[in-house]
C-alpha positions as protocol buffer text, in pm:
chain_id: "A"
residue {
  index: 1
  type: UNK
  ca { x: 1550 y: 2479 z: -1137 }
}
residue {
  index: 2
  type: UNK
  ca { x: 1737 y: 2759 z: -1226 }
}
residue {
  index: 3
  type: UNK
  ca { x: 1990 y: 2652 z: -1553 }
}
residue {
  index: 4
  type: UNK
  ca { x: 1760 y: 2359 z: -1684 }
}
residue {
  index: 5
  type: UNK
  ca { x: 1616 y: 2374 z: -2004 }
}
residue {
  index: 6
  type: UNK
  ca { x: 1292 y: 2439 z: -2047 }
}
residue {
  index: 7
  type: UNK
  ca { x: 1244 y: 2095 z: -2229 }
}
residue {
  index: 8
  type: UNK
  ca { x: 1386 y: 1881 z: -1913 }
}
residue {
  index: 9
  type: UNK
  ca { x: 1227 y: 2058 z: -1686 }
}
residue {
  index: 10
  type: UNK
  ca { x: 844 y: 1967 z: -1870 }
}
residue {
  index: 11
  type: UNK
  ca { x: 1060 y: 1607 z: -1925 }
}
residue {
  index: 12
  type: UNK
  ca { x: 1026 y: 1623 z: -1534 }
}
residue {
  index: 13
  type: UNK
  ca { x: 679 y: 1763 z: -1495 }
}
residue {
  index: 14
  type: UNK
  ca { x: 556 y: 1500 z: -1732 }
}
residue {
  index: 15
  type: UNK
  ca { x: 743 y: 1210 z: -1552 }
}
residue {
  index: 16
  type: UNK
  ca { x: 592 y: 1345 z: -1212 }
}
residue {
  index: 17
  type: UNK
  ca { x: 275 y: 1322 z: -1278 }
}
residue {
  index: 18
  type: UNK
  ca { x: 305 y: 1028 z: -1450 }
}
residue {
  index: 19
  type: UNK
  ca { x: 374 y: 850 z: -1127 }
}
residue {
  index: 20
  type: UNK
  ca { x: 119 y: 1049 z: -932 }
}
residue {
  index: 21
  type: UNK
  ca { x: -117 y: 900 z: -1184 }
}
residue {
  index: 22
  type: UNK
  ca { x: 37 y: 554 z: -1127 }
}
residue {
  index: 23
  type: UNK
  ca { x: -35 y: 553 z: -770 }
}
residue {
  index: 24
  type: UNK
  ca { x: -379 y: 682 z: -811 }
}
residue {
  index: 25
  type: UNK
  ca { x: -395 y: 381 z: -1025 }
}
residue {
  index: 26
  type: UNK
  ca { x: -246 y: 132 z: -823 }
}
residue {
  index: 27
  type: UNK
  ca { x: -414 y: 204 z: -477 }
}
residue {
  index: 28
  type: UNK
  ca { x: -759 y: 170 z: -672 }
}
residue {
  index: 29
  type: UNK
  ca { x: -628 y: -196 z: -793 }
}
residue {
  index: 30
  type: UNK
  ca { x: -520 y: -265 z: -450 }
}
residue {
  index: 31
  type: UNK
  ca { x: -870 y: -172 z: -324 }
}
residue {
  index: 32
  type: UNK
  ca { x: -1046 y: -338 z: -560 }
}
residue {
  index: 33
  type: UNK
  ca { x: -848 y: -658 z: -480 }
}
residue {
  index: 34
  type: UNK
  ca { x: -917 y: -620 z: -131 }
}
residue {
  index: 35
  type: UNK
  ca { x: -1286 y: -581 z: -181 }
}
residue {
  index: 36
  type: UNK
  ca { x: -1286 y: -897 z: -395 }
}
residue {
  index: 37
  type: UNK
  ca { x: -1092 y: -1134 z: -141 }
}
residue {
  index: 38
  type: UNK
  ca { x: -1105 y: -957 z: 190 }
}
residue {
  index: 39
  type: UNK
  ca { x: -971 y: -1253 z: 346 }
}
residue {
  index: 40
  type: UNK
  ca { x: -631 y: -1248 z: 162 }
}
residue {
  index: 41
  type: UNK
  ca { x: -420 y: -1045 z: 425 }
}
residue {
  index: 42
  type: UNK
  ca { x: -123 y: -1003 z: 147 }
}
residue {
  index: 43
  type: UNK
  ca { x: -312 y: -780 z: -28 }
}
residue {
  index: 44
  type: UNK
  ca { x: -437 y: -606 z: 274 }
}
residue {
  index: 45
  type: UNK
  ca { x: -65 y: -532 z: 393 }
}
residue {
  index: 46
  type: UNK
  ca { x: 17 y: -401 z: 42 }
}
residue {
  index: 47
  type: UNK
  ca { x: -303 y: -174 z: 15 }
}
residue {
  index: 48
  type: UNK
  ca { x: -185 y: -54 z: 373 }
}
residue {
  index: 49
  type: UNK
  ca { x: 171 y: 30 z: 254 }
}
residue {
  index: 50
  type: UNK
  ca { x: 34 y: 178 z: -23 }
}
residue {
  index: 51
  type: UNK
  ca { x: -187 y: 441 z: 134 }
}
residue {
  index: 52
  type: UNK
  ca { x: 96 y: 464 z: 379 }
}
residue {
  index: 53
  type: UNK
  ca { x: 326 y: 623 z: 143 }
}
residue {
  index: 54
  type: UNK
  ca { x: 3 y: 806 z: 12 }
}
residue {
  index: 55
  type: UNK
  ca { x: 10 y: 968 z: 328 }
}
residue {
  index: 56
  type: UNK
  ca { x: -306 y: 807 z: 431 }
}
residue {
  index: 57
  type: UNK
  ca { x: -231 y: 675 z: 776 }
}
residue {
  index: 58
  type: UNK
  ca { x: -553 y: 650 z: 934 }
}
residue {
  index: 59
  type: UNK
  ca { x: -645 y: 421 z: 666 }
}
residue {
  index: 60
  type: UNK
  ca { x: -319 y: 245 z: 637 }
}
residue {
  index: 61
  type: UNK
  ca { x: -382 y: 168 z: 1046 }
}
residue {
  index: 62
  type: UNK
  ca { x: -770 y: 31 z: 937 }
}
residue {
  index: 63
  type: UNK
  ca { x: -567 y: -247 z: 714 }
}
residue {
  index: 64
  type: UNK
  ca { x: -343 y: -319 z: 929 }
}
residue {
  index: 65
  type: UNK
  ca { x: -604 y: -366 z: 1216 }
}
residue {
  index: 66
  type: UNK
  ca { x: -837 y: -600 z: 963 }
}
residue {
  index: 67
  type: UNK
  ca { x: -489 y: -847 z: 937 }
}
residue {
  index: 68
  type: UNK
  ca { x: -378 y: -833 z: 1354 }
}
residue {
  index: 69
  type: UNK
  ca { x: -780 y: -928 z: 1408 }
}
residue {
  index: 70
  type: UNK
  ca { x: -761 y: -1255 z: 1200 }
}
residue {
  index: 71
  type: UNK
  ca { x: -588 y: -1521 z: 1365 }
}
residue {
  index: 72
  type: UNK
  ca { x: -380 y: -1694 z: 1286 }
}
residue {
  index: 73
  type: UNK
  ca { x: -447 y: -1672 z: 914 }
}
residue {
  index: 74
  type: UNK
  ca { x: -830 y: -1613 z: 810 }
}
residue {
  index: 75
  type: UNK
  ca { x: -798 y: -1891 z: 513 }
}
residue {
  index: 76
  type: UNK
  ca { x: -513 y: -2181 z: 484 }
}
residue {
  index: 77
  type: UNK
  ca { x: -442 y: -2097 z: 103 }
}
residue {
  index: 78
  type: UNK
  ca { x: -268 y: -1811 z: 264 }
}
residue {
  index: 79
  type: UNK
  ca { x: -126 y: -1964 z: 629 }
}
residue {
  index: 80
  type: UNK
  ca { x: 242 y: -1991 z: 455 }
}
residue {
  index: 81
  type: UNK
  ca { x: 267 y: -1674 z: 389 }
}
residue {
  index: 82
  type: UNK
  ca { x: 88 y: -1532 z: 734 }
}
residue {
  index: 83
  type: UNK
  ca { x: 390 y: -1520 z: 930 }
}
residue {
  index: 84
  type: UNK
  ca { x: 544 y: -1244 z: 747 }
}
residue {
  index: 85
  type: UNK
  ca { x: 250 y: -1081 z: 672 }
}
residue {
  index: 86
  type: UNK
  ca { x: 221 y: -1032 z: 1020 }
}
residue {
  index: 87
  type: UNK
  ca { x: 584 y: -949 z: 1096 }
}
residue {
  index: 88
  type: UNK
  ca { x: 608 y: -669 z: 832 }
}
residue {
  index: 89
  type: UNK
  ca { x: 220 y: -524 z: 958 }
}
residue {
  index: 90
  type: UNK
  ca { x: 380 y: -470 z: 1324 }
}
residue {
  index: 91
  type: UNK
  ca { x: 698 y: -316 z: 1131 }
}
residue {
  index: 92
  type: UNK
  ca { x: 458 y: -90 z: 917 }
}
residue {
  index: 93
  type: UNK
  ca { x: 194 y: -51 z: 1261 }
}
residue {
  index: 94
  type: UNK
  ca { x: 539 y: 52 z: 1464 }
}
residue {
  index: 95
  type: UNK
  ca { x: 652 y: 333 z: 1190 }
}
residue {
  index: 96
  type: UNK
  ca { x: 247 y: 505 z: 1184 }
}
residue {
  index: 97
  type: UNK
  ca { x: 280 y: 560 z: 1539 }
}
């Protein structure tokens, strides 16, 4: 960081953990959500990306699991959706591995 001002460099510090907070933020909504409708496996492969790019894998991997055990969509409001739900949870299954 050598050469940059003082003032961008806390410009960048500031918008850092801005987003750090925003993620904090965001995974809690996702869990929430997924506490509140368990059965809606959209916002189970979300939450699972999420923690994914939190670094949380093991976690990630318990979503993913909950969505590959219902079959073939655990309520019809969301069956249109369910095939690429389930497409993009092998994807995301295939890059924890």
């Amino acid at each position: 960081m050598r050469g940059i001002p003082l003032f961008c460099r806390s410009l960048l510090l500031v918008a850092a953990t801005a987003a750090l907070s925003w993620a904090q933020t965001a995974l809690k909504y996702l869990e929430d959500g997924v506490k509140n409708c368990p059965e809606n496996d959209l916002g189970r492969l979300y939450l699972a990306e999420a923690l994914h790019d939190a670094g949380k894998t093991e976690q990630a991997r318990e979503q993913l699991e909950a969505i590959f055990h219902h079959a073939p969509a655990p309520d019809p409001r969301f069956a249109p959706e369910y095939p690429y739900i389930r497409s993009r949870a092998e994807e995301l299954s295939k890059e924890l591995e």
